[in-house]
C-alpha atoms as a printed R data frame, in Angstrom:
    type eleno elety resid chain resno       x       y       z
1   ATOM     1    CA   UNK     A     1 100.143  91.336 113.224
2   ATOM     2    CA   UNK     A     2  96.804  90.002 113.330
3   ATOM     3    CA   UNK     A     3  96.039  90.590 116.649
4   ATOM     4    CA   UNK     A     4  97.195  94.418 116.409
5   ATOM     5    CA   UNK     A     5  95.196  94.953 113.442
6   ATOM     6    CA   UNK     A     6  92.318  93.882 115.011
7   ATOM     7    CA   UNK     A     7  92.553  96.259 118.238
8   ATOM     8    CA   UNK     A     8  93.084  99.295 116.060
9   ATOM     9    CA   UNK     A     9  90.306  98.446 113.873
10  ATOM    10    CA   UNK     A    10  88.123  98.326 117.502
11  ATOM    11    CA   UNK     A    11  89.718 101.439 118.758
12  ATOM    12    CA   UNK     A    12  89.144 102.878 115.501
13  ATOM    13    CA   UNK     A    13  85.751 101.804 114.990
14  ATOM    14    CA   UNK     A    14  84.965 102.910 118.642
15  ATOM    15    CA   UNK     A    15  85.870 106.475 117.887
16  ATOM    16    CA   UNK     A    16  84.277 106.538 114.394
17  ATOM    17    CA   UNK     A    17  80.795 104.704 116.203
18  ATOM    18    CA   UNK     A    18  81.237 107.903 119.096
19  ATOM    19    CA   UNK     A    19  81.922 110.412 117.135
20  ATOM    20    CA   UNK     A    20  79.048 109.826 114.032
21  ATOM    21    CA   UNK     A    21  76.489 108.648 116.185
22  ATOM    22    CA   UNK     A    22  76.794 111.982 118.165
23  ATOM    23    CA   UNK     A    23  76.678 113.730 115.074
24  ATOM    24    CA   UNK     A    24  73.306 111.665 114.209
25  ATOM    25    CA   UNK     A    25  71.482 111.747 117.682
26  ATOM    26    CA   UNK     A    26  72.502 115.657 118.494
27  ATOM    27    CA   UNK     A    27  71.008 118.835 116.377
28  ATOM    28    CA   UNK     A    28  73.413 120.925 114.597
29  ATOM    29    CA   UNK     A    29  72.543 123.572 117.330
30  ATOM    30    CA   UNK     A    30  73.253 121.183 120.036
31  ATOM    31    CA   UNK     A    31  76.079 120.259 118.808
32  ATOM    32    CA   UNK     A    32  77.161 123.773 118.311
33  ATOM    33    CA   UNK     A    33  76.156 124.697 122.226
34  ATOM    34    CA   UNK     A    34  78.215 121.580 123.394
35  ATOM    35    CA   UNK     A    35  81.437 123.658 123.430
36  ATOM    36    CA   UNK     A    36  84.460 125.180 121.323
37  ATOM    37    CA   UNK     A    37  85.362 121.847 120.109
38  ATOM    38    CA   UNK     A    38  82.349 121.722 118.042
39  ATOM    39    CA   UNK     A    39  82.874 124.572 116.468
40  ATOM    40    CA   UNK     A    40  83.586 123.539 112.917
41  ATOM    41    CA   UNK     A    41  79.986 123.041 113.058
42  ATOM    42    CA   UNK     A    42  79.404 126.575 111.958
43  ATOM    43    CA   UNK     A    43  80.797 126.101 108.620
44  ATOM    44    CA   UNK     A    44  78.653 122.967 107.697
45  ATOM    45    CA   UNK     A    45  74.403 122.574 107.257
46  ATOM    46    CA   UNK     A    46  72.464 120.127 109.124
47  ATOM    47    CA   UNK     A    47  72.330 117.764 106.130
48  ATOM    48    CA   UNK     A    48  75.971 118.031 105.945
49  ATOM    49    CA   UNK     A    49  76.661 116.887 109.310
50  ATOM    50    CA   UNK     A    50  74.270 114.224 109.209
51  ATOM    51    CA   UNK     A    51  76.338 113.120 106.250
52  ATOM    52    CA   UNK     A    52  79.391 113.126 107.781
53  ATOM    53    CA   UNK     A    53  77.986 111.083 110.926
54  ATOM    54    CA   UNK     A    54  76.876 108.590 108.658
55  ATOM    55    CA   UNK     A    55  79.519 107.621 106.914
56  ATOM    56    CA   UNK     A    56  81.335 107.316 110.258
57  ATOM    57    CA   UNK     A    57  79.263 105.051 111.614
58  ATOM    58    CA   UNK     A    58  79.212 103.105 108.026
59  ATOM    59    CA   UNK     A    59  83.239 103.115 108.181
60  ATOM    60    CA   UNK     A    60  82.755 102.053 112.025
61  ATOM    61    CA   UNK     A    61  80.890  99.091 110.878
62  ATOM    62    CA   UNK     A    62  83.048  98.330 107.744
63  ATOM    63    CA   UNK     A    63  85.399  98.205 109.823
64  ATOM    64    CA   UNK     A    64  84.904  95.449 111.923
65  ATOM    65    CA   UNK     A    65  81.747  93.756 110.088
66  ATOM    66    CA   UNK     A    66  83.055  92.495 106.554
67  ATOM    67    CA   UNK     A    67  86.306  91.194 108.077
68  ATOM    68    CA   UNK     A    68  84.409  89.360 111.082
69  ATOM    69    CA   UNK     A    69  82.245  87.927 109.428
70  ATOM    70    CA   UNK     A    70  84.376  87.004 106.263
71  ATOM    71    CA   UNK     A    71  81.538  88.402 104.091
72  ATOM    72    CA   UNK     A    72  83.443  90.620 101.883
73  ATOM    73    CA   UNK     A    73  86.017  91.161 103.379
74  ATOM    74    CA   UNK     A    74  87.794  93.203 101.122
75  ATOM    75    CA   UNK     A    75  85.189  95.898 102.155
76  ATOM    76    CA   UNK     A    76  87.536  96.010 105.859
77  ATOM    77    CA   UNK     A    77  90.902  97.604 104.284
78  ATOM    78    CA   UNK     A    78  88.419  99.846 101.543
79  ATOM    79    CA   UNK     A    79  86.796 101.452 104.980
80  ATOM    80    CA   UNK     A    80  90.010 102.059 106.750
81  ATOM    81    CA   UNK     A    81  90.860 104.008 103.596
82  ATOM    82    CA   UNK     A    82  87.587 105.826 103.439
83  ATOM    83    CA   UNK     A    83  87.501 106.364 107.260
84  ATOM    84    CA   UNK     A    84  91.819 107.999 106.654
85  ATOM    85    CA   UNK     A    85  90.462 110.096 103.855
86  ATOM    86    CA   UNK     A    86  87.298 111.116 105.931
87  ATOM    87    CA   UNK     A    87  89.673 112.112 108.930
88  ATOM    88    CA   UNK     A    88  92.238 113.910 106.751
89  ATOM    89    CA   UNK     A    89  89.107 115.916 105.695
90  ATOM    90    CA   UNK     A    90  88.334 116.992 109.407
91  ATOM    91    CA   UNK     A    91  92.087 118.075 109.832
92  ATOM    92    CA   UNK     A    92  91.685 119.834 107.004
93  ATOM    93    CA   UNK     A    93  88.711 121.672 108.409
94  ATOM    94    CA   UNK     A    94  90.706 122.286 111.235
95  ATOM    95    CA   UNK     A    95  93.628 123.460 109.916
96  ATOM    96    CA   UNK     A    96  91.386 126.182 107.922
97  ATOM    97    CA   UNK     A    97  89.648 127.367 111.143
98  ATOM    98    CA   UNK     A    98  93.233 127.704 112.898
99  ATOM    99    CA   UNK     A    99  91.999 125.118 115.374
100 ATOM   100    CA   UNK     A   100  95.828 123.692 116.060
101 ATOM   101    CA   UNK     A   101  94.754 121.870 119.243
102 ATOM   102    CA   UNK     A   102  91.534 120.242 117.204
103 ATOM   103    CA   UNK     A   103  94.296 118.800 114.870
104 ATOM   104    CA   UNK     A   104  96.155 115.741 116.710
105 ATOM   105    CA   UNK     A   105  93.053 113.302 117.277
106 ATOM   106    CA   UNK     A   106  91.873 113.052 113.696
107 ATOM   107    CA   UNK     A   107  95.064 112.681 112.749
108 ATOM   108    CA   UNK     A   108  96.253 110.397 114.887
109 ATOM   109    CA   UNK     A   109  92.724 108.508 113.766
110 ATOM   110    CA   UNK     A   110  93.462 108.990 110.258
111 ATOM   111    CA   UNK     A   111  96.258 107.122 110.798
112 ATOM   112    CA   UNK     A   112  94.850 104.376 112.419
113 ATOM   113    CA   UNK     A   113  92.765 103.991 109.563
114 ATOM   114    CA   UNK     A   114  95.160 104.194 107.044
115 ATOM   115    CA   UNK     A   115  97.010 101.140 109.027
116 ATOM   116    CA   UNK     A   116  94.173  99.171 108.775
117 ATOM   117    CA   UNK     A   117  94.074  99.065 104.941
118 ATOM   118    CA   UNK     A   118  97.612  98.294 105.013
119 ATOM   119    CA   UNK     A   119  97.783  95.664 107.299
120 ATOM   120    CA   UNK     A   120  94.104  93.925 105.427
121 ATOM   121    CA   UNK     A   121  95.244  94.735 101.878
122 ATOM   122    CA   UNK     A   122  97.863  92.324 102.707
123 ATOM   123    CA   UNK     A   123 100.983  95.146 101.885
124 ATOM   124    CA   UNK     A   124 102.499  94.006 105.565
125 ATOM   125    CA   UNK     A   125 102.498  91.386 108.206
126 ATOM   126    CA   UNK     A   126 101.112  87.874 107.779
C-alpha cells in the first residue's frame, strides 16, 4: 500500500505543482485569454487566484515533503485533506457556472487527495 500511496501523492502533487504555479506565473487576464477552461476566472480577483495557486503549490509540497523527509510527517495526510477540500471547492465553482465537463478532473483529484490522508493517517493498509 505503500508504494501506491506514494505514486498518487506524486501524481497528485504533479497536478497541484501545474495547476498553482500557472495560477502564480500567469495574470488573471492571461489566464482568462488562455481559453474556456479558465473561465471560472471571471468570478474571482487577482488576489484571489494568487491565493488559490498558493496553497496548491503548498499542498503540492506537503504532499510529498513532510512524509519524505520524515520531518513532520503528520503534515502529509493533513495536506491531502486540505488539497480534497481545496478541489471539492473548484467543483463546486464548477458546478455553479454549469461547467459539467470542468467537473471530472478536480474530482477525480479530490479524490486522490482524500486517499492520501487515508492511506498516511494510518485508517488502511500497512
Amino acid at each position: 500500500m505503500n508504494s501506491a500511496t506514494w505514486i498518487v501523492q506524486g501524481v497528485l502533487a504533479f497536478a497541484l505543482l501545474g495547476a498553482g504555479g500557472m495560477k502564480l506565473a500567469k495574470s488573471r487576464a492571461q489566464l482568462l485569454a488562455s481559453g474556456p477552461s479558465m473561465a471560472w476566472a471571471e468570478d474571482f480577483s487577482a488576489r484571489a487566484i494568487k491565493s488559490i495557486g498558493l496553497l496548491e503549490v503548498a499542498a503540492a509540497a506537503g504532499l510529498v515533503l513532510p512524509w519524505a523527509l520524515q520531518v513532520a510527517p503528520a503534515l502529509t495526510p493533513l495536506a491531502g485533506l486540505a488539497a480534497a477540500l481545496l478541489l471539492i471547492a473548484a467543483v463546486t465553482v464548477h458546478v455553479r457556472r454549469h461547467e459539467n465537463k470542468a467537473i471530472a478532473a478536480p474530482l477525480f483529484l479530490a479524490l486522490l487527495g482524500a486517499f492520501v490522508a487515508v492511506s498516511r493517517f494510518g485508517l488502511i493498509g500497512s
